[in-house]
N, C-alpha and C positions, 0 to 999 in steps of 0.2 A: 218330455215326449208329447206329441201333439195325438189326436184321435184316433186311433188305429186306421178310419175310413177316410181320416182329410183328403188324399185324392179323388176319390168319389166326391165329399163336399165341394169341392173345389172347382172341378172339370165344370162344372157348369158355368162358372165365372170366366174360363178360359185365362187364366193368370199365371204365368212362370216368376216363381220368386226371383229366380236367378235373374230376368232381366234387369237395367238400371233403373231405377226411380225416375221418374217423370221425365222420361226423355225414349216412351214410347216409337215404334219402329215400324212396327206395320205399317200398310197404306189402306187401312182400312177409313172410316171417314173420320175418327177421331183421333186420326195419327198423327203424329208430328206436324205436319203438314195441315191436316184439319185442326190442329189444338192451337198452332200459330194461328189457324181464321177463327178469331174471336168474332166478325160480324159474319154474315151470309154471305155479302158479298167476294168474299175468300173461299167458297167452296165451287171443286169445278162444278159445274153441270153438265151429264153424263151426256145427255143427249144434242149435246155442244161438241163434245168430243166426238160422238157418232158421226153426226154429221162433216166433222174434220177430215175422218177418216174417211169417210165416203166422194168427199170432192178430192183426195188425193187419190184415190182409186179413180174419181173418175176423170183425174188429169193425166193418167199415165200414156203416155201414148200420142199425148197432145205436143203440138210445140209451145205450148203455154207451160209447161213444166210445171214445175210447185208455185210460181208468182201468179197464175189462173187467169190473167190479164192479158194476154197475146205475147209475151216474153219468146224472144227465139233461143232461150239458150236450153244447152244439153240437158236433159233428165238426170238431175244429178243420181235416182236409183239405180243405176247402171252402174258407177262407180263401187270397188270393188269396198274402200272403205265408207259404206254409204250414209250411214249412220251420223258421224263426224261429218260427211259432205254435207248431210238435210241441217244439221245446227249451223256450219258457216254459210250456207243458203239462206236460211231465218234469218240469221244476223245479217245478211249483204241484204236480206228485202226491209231492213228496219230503218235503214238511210237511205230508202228510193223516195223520189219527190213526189211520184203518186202514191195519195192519200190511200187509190185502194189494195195497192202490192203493202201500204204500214197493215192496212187493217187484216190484212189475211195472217200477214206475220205477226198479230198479236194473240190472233186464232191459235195460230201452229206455235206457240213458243212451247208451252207447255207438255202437249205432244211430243213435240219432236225434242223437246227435252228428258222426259221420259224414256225415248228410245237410242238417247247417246250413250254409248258405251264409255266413252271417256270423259268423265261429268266433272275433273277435278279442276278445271280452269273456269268450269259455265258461272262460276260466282261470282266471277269479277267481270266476266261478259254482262252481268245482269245487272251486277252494282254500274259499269257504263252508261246501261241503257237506261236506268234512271236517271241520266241528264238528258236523253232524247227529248226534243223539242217537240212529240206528241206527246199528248198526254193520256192517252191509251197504254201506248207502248210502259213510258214513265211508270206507271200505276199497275200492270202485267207483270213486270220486272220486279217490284214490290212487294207485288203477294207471294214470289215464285222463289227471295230470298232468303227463306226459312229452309224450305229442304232442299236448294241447292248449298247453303254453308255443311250441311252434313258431309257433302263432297270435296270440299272445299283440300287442296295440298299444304295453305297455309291460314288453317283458323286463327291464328292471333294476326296475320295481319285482316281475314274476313273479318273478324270481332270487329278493330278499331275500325274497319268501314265500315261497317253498322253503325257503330258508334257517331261517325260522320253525317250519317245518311240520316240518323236519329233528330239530326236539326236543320237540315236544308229550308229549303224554304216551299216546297211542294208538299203539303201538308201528306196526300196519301204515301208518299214515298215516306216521310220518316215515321207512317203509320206501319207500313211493311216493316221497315228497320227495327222501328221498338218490336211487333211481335215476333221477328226473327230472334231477338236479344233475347226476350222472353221464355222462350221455347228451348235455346241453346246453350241455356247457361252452363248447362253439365259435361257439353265438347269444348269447353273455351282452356284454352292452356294454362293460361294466368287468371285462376279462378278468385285469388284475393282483388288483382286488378279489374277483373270482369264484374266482382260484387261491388268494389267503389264505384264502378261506373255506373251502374243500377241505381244508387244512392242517391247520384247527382242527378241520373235522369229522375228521379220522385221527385227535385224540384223544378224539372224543366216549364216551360213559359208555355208549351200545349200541355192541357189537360188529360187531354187522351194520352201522351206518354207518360205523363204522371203515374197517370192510374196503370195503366198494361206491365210501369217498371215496377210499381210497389205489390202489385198484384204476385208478378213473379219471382218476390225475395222471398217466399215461403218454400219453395219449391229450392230455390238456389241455396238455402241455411243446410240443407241436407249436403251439399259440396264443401260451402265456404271451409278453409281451413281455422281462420281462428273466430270461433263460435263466441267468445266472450263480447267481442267489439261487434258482431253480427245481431247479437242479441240487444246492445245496446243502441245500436244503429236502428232497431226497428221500433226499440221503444221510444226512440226520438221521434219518428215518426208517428207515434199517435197523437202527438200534439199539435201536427200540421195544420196547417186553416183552410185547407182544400179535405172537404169531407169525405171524398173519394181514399185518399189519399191513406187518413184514418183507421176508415172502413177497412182497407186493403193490408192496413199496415198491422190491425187487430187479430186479423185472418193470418196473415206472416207468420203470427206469434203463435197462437192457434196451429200452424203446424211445425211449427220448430217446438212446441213441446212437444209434440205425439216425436218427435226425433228424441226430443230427453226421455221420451219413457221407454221407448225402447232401448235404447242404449244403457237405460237405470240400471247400478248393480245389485240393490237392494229392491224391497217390494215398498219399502215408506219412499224409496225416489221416485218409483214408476207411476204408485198412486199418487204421487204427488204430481207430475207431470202430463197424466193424466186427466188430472183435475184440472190442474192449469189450463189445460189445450182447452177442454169445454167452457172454460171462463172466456177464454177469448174468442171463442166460435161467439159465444154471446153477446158478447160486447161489439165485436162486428155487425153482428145480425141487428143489435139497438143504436148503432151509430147512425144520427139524425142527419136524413138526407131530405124529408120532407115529403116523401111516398114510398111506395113500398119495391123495395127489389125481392126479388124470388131468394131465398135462403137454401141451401143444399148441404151445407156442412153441419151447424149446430145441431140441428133435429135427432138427426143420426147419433154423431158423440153423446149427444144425450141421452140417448134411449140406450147406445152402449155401456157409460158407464154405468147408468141406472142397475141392466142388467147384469155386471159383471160382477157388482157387489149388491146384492139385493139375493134374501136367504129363500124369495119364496119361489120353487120349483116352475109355476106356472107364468110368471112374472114375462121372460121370453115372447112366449106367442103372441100374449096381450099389448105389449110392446110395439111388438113386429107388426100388430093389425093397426095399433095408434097409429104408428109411425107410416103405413103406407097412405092411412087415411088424410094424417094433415099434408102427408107432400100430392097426394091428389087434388086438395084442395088449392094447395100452391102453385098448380100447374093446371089447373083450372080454365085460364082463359088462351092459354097459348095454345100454337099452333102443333109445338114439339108433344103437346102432350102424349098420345099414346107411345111414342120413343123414351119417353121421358119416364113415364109407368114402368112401363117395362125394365129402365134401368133400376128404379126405385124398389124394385120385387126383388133382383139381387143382392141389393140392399137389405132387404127385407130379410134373406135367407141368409147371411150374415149375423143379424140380431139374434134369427133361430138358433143357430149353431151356439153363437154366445150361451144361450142358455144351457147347454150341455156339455159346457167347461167343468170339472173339477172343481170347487171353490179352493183357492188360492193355488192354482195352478198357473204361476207367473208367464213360464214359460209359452202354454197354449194361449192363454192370454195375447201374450208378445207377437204370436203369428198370427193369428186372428186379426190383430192393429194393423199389423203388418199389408195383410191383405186386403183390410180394407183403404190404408193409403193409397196402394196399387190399384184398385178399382177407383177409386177418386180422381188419380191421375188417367186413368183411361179414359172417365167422361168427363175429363175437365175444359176440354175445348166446347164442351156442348154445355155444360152448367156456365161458363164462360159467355159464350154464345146469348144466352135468353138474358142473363143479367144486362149485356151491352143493349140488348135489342128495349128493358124497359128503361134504362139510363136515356138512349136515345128518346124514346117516345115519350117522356116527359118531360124531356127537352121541346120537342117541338110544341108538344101541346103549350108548353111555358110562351115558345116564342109567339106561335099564333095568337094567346091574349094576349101579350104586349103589343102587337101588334095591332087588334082590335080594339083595347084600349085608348093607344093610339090614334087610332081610327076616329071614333070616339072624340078624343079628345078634339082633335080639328076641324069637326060637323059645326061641336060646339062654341068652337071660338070663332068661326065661320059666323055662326046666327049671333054673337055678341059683337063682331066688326065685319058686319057686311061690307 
């Protein structure tokens, strides 16, 4: 039996056990939809949609209709099914030859997809539009493939287009596809086929899918049906030579034991699975990429398991204060920081609570893990999010001195053969 008060502890995390494991549902911004936008540029901007809203209001009435360019045709709101009319309206302005009836209909997709009642065809409307010969459109359609497969009447054939879309040759398009894959592994029908396919995307020829598929086998071992070859499949990947890959595939492991320890019948399997998870939280966190990425998993499990087997009473709080204080410092130079605090405090009150388990209260133990996987997955689009954002920026920094170097180099071979 768990704390007589866990609802109270709890409420303030906002967490229903009963929902699925990482395949969060709200629309709130780290929803499904936000946890598929692993970079910023996958989050809407509200004040993009205001202003959407407001030139459709202020086209009503006009003979420019939804196309806002002189169009004489009917107001499609008038129609009685209107909702269904405003999407095959979007989709007939996406193959108009003026540039600017594409660009308002890349405006309105998301909107007016929002407001279809009948959402269970718009994914294969979207996978379409990803051969659109703009590249607006193309890259709109991409981002918007994630929480349209939720709607989807046939996820196994949406899956194998994603799967398709995973390697076309328009790089952002199979960037939308891998985090649609990412995000939806838990609605895919054929979840053994849906985990090989993950597999093969870790060695695909883009990087960036590499990493987004091996990222999301940690989250998919909680599905896969047969865990032995899942297990073994991820441990092949720590020996990849793409260090991303590693990294991601350490962390995999790292949460497919917190899955053995919960599932443990005994207390020597759970602490051993346990232990396990924090070894591989570690070994991620130390996988050599050459600077530093923001860490969010190991700290935590650490400071968990410290306190869950540690006799001295006060251990808890002092913990909880460690533990807020180095991920302040981790989060130091970004921009999410105070969002980022603020999640790290619920965190925080999680460790507290730990301290007021029972010692060898397996059981409370077990919900406590429990809950705090379910808050991981809730901020896992934004711990996501700042990892991609210093991946990238050390990237460039890399390319601009090779660059200069470059530069450099040619001054000097300049002043040696003038």
């Amino acid at each position: 039996m768990y704390l007589s008060d866990r609802n109270e502890i709890y409420s303030n995390l906002v967490l229903l056990a009963e929902k699925r494991w990482f395949c969060a549902q709200e629309s709130c911004e780290n929803s499904c939809f936000y946890s598929s936008s692993i970079s910023d540029e996958y989050k809407t901007n509200e004040r993009e949609l205001e202003e959407v809203e407001k030139n459709k209001q202020d086209d009503k009435g006009k003979s420019a209709g939804i196309y806002g360019v002189g169009s004489k045709k009917e107001d499609y709101s008038r129609n009685s099914d209107k909702n269904q009319n405003e999407w095959n309206e979007v989709l007939k302005m996406t193959g108009d030859k003026d540039t600017n009836v594409r660009k308002r209909a890349v405006e309105l997709l998301f909107p007016t997809f929002q407001n279809t009642e009948d959402k269970s065809g718009v994914f294969f409307d979207l996978a379409k539009l990803t051969e659109s010969k703009d590249a607006h459109l193309r890259e709109k359609a991409a981002e918007l493939l994630s929480v349209a497969f939720e709607y989807s009447d046939n996820k196994q054939k949406a899956w194998n287009e994603l799967i398709r879309l995973a390697s076309v040759e328009d790089r952002r398009v199979r960037k939308g596809a891998v985090i649609a894959l990412s995000s939806r592994y838990a609605e895919a029908p054929d979840k053994k086929k849906a985990w090989e396919d993950l597999i093969r995307l870790s060695a695909h020829s883009d990087n960036f899918v590499k990493l987004v598929a091996t990222r999301a086998l940690g989250a998919a071992f909680f599905y896969v049906p047969d865990k032995t070859q899942a297990w073994r499949d991820l441990q092949a990947l720590t020996d990849d030579p793409y260090v991303y890959v590693r990294r991601y595939a350490f962390r995999s492991l790292g949460k497919a034991s917190l899955w053995r320890a919960l599932k443990a019948e005994n207390e020597a399997t759970y602490i051993f699975g346990l232990k396990e998870a924090v070894n591989y939280f570690k070994k991620a966190f130390e996988a050599s990429v050459g600077f530093h990425i923001p860490e969010f998993y190991y700290p935590f499990y650490q400071a968990l398991l410290f306190i869950l087997f540690s006799d001295r009473p006060e251990i808890a709080k002092l913990e909880s204060k460690q533990y807020l204080s180095r991920m302040a410092d981790e989060v130091r130079d970004m921009k999410d920081k105070q969002k980022l605090l603020e999640i790290f405090e619920q965190f925080a009150e999680l460790l507290r609570h730990a301290g007021n388990l029972a010692q060898g209260d397996i059981s409370a133990q077990k919900m406590l893990l429990e809950t705090s996987i379910l808050l991981f997955n809730r901020f896992s689009g934004i711990f996501e999010n700042n990892e991609e954002k210093a991946i990238f920026a050390h990237k460039i920094v890399k390319k601009e001195h090779s660059n200069l170097g470059k530069t450099l180099h040619e001054r000097v071979e300049k002043k040696r053969h003038p």
